[in-house]
N, C-alpha and C positions, 0 to 999 in steps of 0.2 A: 421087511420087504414084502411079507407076504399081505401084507394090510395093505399098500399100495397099491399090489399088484390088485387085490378085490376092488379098488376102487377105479383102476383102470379099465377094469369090466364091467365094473358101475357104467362108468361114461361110454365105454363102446357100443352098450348091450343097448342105452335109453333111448328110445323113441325120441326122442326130445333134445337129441344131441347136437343134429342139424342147429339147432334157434340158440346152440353158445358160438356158432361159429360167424363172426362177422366181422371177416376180415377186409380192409379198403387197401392199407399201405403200411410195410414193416420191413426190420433193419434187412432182411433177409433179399426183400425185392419191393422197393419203392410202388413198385408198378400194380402189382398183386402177388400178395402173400400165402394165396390161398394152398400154392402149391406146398407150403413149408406148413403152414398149419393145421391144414384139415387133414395130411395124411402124417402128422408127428407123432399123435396119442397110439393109433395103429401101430407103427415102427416102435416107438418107444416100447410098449408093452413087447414087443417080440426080440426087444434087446438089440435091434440093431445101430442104434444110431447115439451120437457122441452124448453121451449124459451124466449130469453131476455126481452121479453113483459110482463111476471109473473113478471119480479120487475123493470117495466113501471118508477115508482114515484122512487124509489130508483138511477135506472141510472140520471132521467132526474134532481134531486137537485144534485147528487155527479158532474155531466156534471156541472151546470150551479156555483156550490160552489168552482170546484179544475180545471177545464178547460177553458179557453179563446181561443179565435177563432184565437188567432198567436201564438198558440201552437202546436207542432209536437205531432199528436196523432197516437197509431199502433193499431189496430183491430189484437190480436194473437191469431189464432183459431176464424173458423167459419164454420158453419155447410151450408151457405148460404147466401142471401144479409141481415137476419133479423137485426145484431148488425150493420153494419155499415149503413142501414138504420134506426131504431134507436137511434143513434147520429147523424146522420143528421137530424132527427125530430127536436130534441135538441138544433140543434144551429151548431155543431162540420161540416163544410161545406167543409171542407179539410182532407182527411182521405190515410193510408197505410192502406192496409189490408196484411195478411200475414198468409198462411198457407200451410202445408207437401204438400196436393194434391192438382192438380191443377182445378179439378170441382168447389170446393167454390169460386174461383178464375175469373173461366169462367162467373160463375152464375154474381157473382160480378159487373164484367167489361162490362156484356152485360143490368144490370140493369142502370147502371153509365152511357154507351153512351145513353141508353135510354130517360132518366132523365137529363144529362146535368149536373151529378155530378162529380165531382175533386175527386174520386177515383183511389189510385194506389194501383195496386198490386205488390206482389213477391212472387213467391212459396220458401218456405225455411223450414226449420228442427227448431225446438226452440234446440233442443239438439245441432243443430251444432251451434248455436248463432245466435243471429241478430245483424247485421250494425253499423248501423247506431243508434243514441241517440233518446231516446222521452221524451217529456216533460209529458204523458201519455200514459197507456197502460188500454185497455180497452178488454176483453173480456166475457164469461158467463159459470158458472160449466167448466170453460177449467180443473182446477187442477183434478174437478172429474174424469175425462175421466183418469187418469194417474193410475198405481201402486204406490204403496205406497215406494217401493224403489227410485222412479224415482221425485217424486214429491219436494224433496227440490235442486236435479239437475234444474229441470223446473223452481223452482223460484228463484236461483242462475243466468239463462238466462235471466230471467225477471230482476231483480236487475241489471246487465250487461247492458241490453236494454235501463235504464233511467237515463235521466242525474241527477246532485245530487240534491236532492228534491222529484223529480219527485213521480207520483202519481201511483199505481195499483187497478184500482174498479173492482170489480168484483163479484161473487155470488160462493159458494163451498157448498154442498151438505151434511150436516148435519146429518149423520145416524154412523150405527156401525152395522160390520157382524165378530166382534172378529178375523180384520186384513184381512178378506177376502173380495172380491168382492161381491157384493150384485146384486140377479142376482133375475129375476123374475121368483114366481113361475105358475106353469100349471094355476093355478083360476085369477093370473094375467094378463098372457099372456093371455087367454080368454077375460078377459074383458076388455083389451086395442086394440084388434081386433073387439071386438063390439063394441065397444065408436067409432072408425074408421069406421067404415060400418053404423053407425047411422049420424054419422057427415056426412058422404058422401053423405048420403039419402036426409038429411037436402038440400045439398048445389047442388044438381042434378048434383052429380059426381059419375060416375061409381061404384059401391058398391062394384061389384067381384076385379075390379083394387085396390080400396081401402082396401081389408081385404087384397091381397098379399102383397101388401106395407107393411102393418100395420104386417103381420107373418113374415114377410122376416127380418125388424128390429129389431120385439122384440124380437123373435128367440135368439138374438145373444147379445142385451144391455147388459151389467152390468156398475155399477159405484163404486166407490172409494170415499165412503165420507170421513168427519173428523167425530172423534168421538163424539170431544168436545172442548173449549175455550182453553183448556190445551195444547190439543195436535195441535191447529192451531198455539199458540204462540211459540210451541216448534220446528215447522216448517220451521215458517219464525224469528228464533232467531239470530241476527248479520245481516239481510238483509232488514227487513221493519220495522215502527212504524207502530202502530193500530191509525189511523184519525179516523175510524167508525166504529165502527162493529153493526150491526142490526139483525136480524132474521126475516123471512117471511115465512108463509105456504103457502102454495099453491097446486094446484092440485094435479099435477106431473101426472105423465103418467101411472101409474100402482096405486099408493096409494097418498092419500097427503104428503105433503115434505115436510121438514123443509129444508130450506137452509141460509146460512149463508151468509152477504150481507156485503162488506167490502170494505172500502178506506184504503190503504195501502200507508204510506210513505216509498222511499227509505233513508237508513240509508247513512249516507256520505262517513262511509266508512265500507266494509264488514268486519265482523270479521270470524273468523273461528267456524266454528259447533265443539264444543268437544263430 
């Protein structure tokens, strides 16, 4: 952690940080993403915000049990370099990364030359498909970020993405707002802006930089959990088998969270959703 974290100061400290951000449109907000990505790296380093690191032990046994190192793996969706560093903690030394906008992307490729890592990227649409086959797909809360119309489109792309076998690990977001988006309230938002300005204090980072960050995305979060086991199976029915399913609580960014922690088989062959 502590090598990440030097490189998260890398990117924050550089003049030259402005020219990775260039963001148009991403899964987070069609419209402009910029709110989610130009202040992510800032929050991330100060630990407030939902990141692949809360289920640490879960990625690094599903890595070392369903992945070998001359296996085609994709990173789909990333808020930053955390996931695809991450599996490379892991073992995973050869990685695509893949996402709507191209800042994750920047972030990515400028950590990768840094480092001396076999990162590729592509900016691409899940909704317009991916490519190319993997023998793994690997991302974190991606499904949460989606509406609930859109979310069995998304893992029909996923399904498509891997060849037959092939594995989906991933973490989805455990809650229920009766179909609607679960959005944070005023006592929330409060205290995810002071957990940031305290974090910042801690690590001799600008406090005033830090509370805008910190208002600027929580302003605008919502998520999209499952409700329940019920409704995950009725999701991915005719597309994946269940390898694992686990639960973990965790901080999360406004309240603790249950999130759902899952190795997904693809089925051989799809059947149709009735």
């Amino acid at each position: 952690m502590k090598k990440m974290d030097e490189e998260y100061i890398r990117l924050l400290n550089s003049n030259k940080l402005q020219e990775l951000f260039d963001c148009r449109s991403g899964y987070m907000d069609q419209n402009d993403c910029t709110w989610y990505h130009e202040n992510w790296m800032l929050l991330r380093y100060l630990g407030v915000v939902s990141n692949p690191f809360w289920h640490e032990k879960f990625y690094e046994n599903a890595i070392q049990q369903y992945v070998n190192q001359l296996d085609k793996v994709l990173i789909l969706g990333t808020a930053d370099f955390s996931m695809p560093y991450l599996c490379q903690m892991k073992g995973i030394k050869k990685l695509k990364i893949c996402d709507i906008c191209r800042t994750p992307l920047n972030i990515c490729q400028n950590v990768a030359k840094a480092n001396n890592f076999s990162w590729e990227v592509e900016q691409k649409n899940v909704f317009e498909g991916i490519d190319e086959k993997y023998d793994a797909v690997i991302n974190d809360a991606f499904i949460t970020r989606f509406e609930y119309d859109k979310k069995r489109i998304v893992l029909e792309k996923i399904w498509d993405s891997l060849r037959d076998e092939g594995v989906y690990i991933t973490t989805m977001r455990n809650d229920w707002n009766y179909g609607n988006a679960i959005v944070p309230n005023s006592a929330e938002k409060e205290s995810f802006i002071e957990k940031a300005v305290h974090s910042a204090e801690r690590k001799n980072i600008d406090s005033k930089k830090a509370k805008v960050a910190a208002s600027r995305y929580i302003e605008k979060m919502k998520s999209y959990p499952i409700r329940d086991e019920k409704m995950l199976e009725n999701l991915i029915d005719g597309l994946f088998n269940i390898v694992y399913i686990g639960k973990g609580r965790v901080e999360g960014e406004c309240t603790r969270t249950t999130y759902f922690r899952l190795i997904l088989q693809k089925q051989s062959k799809k059947s149709k959703k009735v």
